[in-house]
C-alpha positions as CSV (number, residue, x, y, z in Angstrom):
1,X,-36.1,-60.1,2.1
2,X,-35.0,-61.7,5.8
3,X,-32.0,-63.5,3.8
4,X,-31.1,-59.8,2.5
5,X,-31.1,-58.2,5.9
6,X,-29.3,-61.2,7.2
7,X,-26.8,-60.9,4.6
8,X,-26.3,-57.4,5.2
9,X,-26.1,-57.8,9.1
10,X,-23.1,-60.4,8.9
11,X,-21.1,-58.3,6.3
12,X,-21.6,-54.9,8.7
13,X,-20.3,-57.3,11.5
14,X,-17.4,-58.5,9.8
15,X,-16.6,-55.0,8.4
16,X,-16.9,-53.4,11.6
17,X,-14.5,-56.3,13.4
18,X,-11.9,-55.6,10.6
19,X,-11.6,-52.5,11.3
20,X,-11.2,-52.6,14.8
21,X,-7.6,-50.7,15.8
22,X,-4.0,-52.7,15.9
23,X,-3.1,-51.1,20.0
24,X,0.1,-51.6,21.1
25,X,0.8,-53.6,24.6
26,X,4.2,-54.1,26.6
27,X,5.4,-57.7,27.2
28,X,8.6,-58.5,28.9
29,X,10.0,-55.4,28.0
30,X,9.4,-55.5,24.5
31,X,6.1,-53.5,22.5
32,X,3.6,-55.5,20.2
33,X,0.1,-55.3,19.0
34,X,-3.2,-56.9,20.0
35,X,-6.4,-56.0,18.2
36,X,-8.5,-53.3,20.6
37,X,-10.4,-55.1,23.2
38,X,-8.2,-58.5,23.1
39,X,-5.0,-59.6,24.6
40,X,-3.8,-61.9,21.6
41,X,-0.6,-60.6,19.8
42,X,-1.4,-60.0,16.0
43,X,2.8,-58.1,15.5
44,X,4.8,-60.4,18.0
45,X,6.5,-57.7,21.0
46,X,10.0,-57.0,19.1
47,X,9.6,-53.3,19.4
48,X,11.7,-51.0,22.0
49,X,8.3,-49.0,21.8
50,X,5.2,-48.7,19.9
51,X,2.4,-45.8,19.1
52,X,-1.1,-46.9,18.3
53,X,-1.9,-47.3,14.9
54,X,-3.4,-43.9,13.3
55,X,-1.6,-42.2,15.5
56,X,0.2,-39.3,12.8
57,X,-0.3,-41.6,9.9
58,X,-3.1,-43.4,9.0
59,X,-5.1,-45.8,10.6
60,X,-3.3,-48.9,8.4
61,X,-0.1,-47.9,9.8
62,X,1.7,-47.5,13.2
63,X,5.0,-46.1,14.5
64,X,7.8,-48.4,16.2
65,X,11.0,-47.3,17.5
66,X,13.6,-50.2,17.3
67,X,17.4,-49.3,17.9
68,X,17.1,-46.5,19.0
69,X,15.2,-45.0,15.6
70,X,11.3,-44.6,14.5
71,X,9.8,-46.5,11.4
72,X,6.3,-47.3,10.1
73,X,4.9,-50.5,10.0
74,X,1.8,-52.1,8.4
75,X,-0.6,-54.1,9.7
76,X,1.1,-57.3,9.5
77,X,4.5,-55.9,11.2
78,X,5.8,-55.4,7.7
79,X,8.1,-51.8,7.6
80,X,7.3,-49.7,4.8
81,X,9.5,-47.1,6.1
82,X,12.7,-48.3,7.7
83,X,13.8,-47.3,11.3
84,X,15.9,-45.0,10.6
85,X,14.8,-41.8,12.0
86,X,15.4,-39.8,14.9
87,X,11.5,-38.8,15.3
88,X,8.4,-38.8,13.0
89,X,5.9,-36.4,14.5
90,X,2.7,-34.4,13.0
91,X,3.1,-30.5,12.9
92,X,-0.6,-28.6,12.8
93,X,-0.2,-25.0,10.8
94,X,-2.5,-22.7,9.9
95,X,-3.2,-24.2,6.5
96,X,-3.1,-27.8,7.5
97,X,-1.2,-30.5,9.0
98,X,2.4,-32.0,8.1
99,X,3.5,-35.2,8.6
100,X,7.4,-35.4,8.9
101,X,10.3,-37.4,9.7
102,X,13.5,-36.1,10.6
103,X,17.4,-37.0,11.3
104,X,19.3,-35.1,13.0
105,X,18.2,-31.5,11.3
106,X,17.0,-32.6,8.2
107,X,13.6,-33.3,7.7
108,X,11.0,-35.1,4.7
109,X,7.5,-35.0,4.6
110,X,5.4,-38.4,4.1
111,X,1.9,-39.4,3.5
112,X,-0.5,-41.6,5.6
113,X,1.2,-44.5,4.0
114,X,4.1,-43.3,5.5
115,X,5.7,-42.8,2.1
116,X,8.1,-40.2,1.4
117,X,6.9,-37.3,-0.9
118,X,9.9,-35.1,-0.6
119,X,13.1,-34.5,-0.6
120,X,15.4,-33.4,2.6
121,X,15.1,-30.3,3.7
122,X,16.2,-28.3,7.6
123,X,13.1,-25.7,7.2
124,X,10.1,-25.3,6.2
125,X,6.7,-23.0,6.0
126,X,3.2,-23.3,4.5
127,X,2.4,-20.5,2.1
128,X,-1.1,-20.4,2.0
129,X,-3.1,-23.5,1.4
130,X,-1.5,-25.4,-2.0
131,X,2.3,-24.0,-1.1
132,X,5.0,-25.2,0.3
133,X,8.3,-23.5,1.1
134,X,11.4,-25.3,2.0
135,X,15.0,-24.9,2.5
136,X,18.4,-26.4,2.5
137,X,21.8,-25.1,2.7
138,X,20.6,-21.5,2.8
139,X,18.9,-22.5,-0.3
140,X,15.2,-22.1,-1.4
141,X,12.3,-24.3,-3.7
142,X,8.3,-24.8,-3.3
143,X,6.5,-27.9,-3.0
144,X,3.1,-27.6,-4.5
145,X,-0.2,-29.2,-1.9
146,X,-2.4,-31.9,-3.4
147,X,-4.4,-33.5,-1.1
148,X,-1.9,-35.7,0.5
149,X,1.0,-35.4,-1.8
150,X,3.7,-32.9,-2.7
151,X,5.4,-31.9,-6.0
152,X,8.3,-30.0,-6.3
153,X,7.6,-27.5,-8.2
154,X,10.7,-25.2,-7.8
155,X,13.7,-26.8,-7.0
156,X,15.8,-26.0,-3.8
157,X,18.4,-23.6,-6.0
158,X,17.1,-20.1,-4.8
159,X,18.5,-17.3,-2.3
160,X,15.0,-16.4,-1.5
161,X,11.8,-17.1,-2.7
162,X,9.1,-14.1,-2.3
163,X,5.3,-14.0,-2.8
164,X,4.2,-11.2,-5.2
165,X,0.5,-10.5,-5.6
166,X,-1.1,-13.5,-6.7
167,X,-0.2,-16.6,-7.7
168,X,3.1,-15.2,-8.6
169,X,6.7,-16.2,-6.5
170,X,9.6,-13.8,-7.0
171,X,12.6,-16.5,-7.5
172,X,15.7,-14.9,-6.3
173,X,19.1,-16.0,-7.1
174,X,22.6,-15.0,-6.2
175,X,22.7,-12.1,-9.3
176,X,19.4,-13.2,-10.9
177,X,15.9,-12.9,-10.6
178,X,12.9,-14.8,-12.7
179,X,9.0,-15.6,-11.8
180,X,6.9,-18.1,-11.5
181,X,3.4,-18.1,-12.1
182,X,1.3,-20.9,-10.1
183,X,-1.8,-20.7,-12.0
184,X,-0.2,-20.6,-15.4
185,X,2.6,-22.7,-14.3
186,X,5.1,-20.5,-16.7
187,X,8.4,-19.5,-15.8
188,X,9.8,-15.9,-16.8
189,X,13.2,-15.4,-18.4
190,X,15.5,-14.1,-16.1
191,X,16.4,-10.3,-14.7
192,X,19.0,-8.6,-12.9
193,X,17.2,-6.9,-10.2
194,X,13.5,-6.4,-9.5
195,X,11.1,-4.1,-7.7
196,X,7.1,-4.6,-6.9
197,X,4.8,-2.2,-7.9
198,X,2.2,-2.0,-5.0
199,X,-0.7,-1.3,-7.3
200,X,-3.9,-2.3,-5.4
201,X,-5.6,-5.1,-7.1
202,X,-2.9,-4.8,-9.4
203,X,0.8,-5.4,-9.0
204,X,3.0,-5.0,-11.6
205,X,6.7,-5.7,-11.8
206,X,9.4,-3.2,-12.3
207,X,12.1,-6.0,-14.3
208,X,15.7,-4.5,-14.6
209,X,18.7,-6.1,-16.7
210,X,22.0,-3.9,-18.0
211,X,21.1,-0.4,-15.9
212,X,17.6,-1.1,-17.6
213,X,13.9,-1.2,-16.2
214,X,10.8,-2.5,-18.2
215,X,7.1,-3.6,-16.4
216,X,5.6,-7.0,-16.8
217,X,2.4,-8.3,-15.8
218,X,1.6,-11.1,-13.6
219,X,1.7,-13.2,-16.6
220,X,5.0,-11.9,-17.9
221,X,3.1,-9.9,-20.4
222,X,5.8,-7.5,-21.6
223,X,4.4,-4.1,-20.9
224,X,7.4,-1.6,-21.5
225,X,10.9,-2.8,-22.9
226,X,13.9,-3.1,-20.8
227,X,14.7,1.1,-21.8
228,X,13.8,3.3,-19.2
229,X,15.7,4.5,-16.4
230,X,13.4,4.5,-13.6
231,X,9.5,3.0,-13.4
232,X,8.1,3.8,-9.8
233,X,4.6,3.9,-9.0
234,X,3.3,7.1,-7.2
235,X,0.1,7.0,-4.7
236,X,-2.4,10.2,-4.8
237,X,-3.5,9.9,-1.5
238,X,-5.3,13.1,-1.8
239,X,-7.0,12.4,-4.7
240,X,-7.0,8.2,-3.8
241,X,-5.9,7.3,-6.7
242,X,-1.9,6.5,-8.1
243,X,0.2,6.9,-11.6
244,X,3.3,5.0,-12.6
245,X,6.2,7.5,-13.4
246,X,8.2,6.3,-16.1
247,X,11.8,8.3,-16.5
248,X,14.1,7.7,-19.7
249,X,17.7,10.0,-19.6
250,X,16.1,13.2,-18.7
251,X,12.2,13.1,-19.4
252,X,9.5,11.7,-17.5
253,X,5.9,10.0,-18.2
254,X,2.8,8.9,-16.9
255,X,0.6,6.1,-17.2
256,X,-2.1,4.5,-15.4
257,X,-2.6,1.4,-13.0
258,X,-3.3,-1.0,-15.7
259,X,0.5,0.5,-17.8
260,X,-1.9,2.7,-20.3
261,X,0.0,5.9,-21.2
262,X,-1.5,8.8,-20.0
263,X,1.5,11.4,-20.4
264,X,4.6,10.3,-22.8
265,X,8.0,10.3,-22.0
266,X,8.5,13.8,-23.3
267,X,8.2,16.3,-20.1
268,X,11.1,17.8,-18.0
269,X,9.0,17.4,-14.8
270,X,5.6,16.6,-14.0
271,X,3.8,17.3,-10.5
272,X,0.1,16.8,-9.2
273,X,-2.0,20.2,-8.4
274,X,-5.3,19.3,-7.4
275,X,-7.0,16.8,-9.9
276,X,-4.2,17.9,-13.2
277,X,-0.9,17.0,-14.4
278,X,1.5,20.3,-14.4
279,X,3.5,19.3,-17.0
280,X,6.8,21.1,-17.7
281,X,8.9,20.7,-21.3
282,X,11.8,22.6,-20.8
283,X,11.1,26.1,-19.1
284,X,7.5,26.0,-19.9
285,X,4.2,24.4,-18.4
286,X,1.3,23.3,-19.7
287,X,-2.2,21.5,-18.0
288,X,-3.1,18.2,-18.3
289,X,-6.3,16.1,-16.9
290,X,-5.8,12.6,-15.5
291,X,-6.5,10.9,-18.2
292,X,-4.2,12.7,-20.3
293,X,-6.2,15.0,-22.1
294,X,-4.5,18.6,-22.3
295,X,-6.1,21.7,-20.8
296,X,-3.5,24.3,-21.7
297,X,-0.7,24.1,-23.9
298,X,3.2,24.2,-21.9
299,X,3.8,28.3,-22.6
300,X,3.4,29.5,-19.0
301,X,7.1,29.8,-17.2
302,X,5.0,29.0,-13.6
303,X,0.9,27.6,-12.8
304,X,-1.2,27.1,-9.6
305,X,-4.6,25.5,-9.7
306,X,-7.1,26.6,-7.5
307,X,-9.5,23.5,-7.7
308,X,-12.4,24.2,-5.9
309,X,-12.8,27.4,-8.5
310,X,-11.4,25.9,-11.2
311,X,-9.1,28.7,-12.2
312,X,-5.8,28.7,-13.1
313,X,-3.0,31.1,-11.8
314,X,-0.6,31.3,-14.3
315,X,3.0,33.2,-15.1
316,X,4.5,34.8,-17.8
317,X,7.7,36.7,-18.8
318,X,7.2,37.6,-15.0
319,X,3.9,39.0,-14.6
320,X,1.2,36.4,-13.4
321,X,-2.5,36.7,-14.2
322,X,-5.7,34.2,-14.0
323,X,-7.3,32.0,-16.6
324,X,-10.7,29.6,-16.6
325,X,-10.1,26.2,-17.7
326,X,-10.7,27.1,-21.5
327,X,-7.7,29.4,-21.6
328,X,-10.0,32.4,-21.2
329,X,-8.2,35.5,-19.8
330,X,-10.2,36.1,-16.2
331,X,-7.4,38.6,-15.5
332,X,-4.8,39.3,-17.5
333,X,-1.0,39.3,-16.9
334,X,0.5,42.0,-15.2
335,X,1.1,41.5,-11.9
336,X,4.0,40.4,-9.8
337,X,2.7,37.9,-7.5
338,X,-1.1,36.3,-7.2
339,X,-2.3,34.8,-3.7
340,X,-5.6,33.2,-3.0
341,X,-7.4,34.6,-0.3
342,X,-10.5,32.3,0.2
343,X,-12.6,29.9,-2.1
344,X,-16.4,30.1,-1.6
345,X,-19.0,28.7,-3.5
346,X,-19.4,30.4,-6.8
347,X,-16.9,33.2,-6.0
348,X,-13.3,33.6,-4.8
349,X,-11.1,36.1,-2.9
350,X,-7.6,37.1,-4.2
351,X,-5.1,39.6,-3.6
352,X,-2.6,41.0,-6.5
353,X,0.8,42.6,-5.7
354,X,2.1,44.9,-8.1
355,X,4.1,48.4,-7.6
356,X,4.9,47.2,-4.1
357,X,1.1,47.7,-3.5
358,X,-1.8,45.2,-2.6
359,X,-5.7,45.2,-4.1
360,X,-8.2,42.7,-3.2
361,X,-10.2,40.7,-5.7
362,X,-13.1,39.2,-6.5
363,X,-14.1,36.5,-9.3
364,X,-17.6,35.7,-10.0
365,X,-18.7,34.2,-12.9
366,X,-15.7,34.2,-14.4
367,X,-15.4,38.1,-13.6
368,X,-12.7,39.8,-11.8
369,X,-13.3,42.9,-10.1
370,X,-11.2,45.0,-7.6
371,X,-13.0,45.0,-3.6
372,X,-10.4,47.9,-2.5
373,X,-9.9,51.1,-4.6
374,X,-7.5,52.4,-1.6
375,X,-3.9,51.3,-1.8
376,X,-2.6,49.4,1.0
377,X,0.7,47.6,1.9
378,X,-0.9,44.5,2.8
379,X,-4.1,42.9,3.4
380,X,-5.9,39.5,4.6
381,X,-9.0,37.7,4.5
382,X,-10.7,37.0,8.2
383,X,-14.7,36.0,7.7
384,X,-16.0,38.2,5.3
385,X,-13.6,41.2,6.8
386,X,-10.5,42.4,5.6
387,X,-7.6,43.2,7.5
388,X,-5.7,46.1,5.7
389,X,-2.5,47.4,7.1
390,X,-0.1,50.5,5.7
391,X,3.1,51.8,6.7
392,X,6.4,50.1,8.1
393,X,7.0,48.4,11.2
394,X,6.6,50.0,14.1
395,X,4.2,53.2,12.2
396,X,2.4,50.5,10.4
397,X,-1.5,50.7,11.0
398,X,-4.6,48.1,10.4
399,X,-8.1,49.2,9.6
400,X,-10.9,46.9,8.6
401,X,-12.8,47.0,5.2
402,X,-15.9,44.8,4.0
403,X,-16.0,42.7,1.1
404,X,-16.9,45.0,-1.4
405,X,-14.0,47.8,-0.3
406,X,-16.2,49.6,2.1
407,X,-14.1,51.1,5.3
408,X,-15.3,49.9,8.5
409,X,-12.6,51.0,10.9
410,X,-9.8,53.2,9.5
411,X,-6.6,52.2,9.1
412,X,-5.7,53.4,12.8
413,X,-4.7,50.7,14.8
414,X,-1.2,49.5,15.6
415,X,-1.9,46.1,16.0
416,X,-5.4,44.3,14.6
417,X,-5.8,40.3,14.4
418,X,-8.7,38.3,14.1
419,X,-9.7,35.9,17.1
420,X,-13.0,34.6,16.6
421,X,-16.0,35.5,14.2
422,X,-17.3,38.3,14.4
423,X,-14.2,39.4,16.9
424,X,-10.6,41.1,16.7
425,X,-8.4,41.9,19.2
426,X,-7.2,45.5,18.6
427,X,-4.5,47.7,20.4
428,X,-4.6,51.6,20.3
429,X,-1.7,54.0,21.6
430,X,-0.9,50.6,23.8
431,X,-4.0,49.8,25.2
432,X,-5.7,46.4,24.0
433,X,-9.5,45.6,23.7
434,X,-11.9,44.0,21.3
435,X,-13.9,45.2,18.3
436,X,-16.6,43.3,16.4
437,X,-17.0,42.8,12.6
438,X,-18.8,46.1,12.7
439,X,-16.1,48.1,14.1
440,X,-17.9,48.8,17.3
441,X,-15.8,48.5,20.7
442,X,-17.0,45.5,22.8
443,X,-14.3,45.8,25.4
444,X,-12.9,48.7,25.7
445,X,-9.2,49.6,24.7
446,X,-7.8,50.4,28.1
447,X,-5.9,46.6,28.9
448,X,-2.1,46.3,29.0
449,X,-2.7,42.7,28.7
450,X,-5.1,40.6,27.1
451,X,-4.9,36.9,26.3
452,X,-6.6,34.1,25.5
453,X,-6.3,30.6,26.3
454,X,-6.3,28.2,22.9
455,X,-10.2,27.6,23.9
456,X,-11.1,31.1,22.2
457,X,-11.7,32.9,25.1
458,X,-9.8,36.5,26.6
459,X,-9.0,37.2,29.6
């Protein structure tokens, strides 16, 4: 057991004395090396200079300048790199350290060894932690990261060199473009142009070659042939989500984020109301969800969607009327124009126009009745009020009728607005004051001027 420990004891002290650092000293001018904590040359002082050993390389190696250039030496004064370079430094980057030696402006990277791993290049920069980007000439390749060596993995032949999504590098040429996949390792064929499709989580890429696009994946999956005229992809940011649009001659598509088609090439237009496709073939619309299910056939010349109520506002031959989501009538098609008024809960407010003459409306559940049985010129919603007017510029009057037609102030008034609930400024034969929903005077209609402020408040 003592002859074990004894053992062990002279082989830690002879390990730990071979490793002890090569330093460099000055004699006479001239730089050398003497084990740390002796003065007894071990490499004879031949050197215009000398860096400790470790220093940017290894701790088996050390940097000596001699003629005016750096090289790397091993432990016995042997070069394994000749001294030929103008500097070899350590540059620290986000995603490592690179070791590098450089003439004049081109550069190569080497290991601890001091070996080089690469070939010449004047730039470089780390993309991410296993990439590599360097450049020559105005001309672009990647070195792929591997612990301490480098393989060129895309030669220096490139006008630019992008990073799309990941794992995938957009390789550019003068008139072409290809891909490269650094998981898969797999090249694409090669395209004319190119155009990312910023799909979150999920980029595609619009490929173009002869005037035409196609999609690939990130694993040059062929998604739509080289065909169509335009692919683009379109963010909802109302309803958060996005569709790609997909154009051929004179007819758009849809499809989703993952290239599934939710809408063929087939419609003249298509345009986003609410949470539906309006699709248009030819002069005629129809109603589509987003997954591509249709709602109502294209027959209707123009359609609004009034989400919140679900209802659809549709046009026909000229005359516009309102349907549920099934196609049911709610109110059928004779009048010139249809304007929402205001969407509550389980009913909604609505004025027709028809004759050159306005009547409020009311749907609830999924019937429409009339609020107003009184013609007026014009009308407007204002917290359960409405604001009625008749005549023509200057002999035009307001009034004020509830919301199931009944008068509350006739239609007297030559100017009537609303200002805050429950409140309306109102002018009489000149003279401005305020009335309440009720109709009752709350400040009396004797003011040439009344104002308010932006805060709500007359004065």
């Amino acid at each position: 057991m003592k002859t074990g420990l004894l053992v062990l004891g002279l082989l830690l002290c002879f390990t730990g004395y071979g490793q002890k650092k090569l330093t460099p000293k000055e004699k006479k001018g001239k730089w050398g090396y003497v084990k740390e904590g002796t003065e007894k040359f071990v490499i004879k002082a031949k050197y215009e200079y000398a860096k400790p050993f470790g220093e940017v390389v290894g701790l088996e190696r050390g940097l000596v300048k001699q003629k005016g250039k750096w090289g790397i030496i091993d432990g016995k004064g042997k070069f394994v790199l000749e001294p030929v370079y103008d500097t070899i430094f350590e540059s620290k980057r986000k995603n490592g350290s690179f070791k590098i030696v450089r003439i004049e402006k081109m550069k190569k990277f080497i290991n601890a060894e001091g070996k080089v791993i690469s070939p010449e290049f004047t730039d470089y920069a780390d993309i991410g932690e296993k990439w590599v980007m360097i450049s020559k000439d105005d001309k672009f390749g990647m070195l792929a990261k591997n612990g301490d060596t480098y393989e060129e993995t895309i030669p220096m032949q490139y006008k630019r060199i992008n990073l799309i999504g990941k794992d995938v590098f957009a390789l550019v040429g003068v008139n072409s473009v290809s891909f490269y996949n650094t998981e898969t390792k797999k090249t694409s064929e090669s395209y004319e142009r190119h155009q990312v499709l910023n799909i979150p989580s999920n980029p595609l890429i619009h490929v173009i070659r002869d005037k035409k696009g196609g999609l690939i994946d990130r694993n040059f999956n062929i998604l739509l042939p080289l065909e169509y005229k335009t692919i683009s992809f379109s963010r909802n940011r109302r309803e958060k989500t996005g569709f790609i649009v997909v154009r051929k001659e004179n007819l758009e598509g849809r499809m989703d984020t993952t290239a599934k088609w939710l809408l063929p090439v087939e419609f003249t237009s298509i345009k986003i109301d609410d949470n539906y496709f309006i699709g248009k073939k030819d002069s005629l619309s129809g109603v589509y969800d987003f997954s591509g299910k249709q709602i109502l056939p294209p027959q209707y010349t123009e359609i609004t969607i009034w989400g919140k109520s679900k209802l659809l506002v549709v046009k026909k031959m000229g005359k516009s009327g309102i349907l549920d989501m099934d196609g049911n009538i709610i109110l059928p098609l004779l009048y010139t124009r249809i304007q929402i008024l205001e969407q509550k809960e389980n009913r909604v407010y609505f004025k027709t126009y028809s004759n050159k003459k306005v009547i409020a409306w009311k749907i609830e559940n999924k019937t429409a009745s009339k609020i107003n049985t009184q013609e007026y010129d014009e009308l407007t919603y204002a917290n359960e009020r409405f604001l009625v007017s008749k005549g023509v510029d200057k002999n035009e009057r307001s009034g004020l009728i509830d919301e199931i037609g009944k008068t509350i102030t006739p239609v007297q008034y030559e100017k009537l607005y609303f200002f805050r609930p429950q409140l309306f400024f109102a002018e009489l034969k000149g003279k401005k004051g305020l009335i309440d929903a009720d109709g009752k005077v709350v400040l009396p209609l004797e003011y040439d001027v009344l104002r308010h402020d932006g805060t709500k408040k007359a004065y």
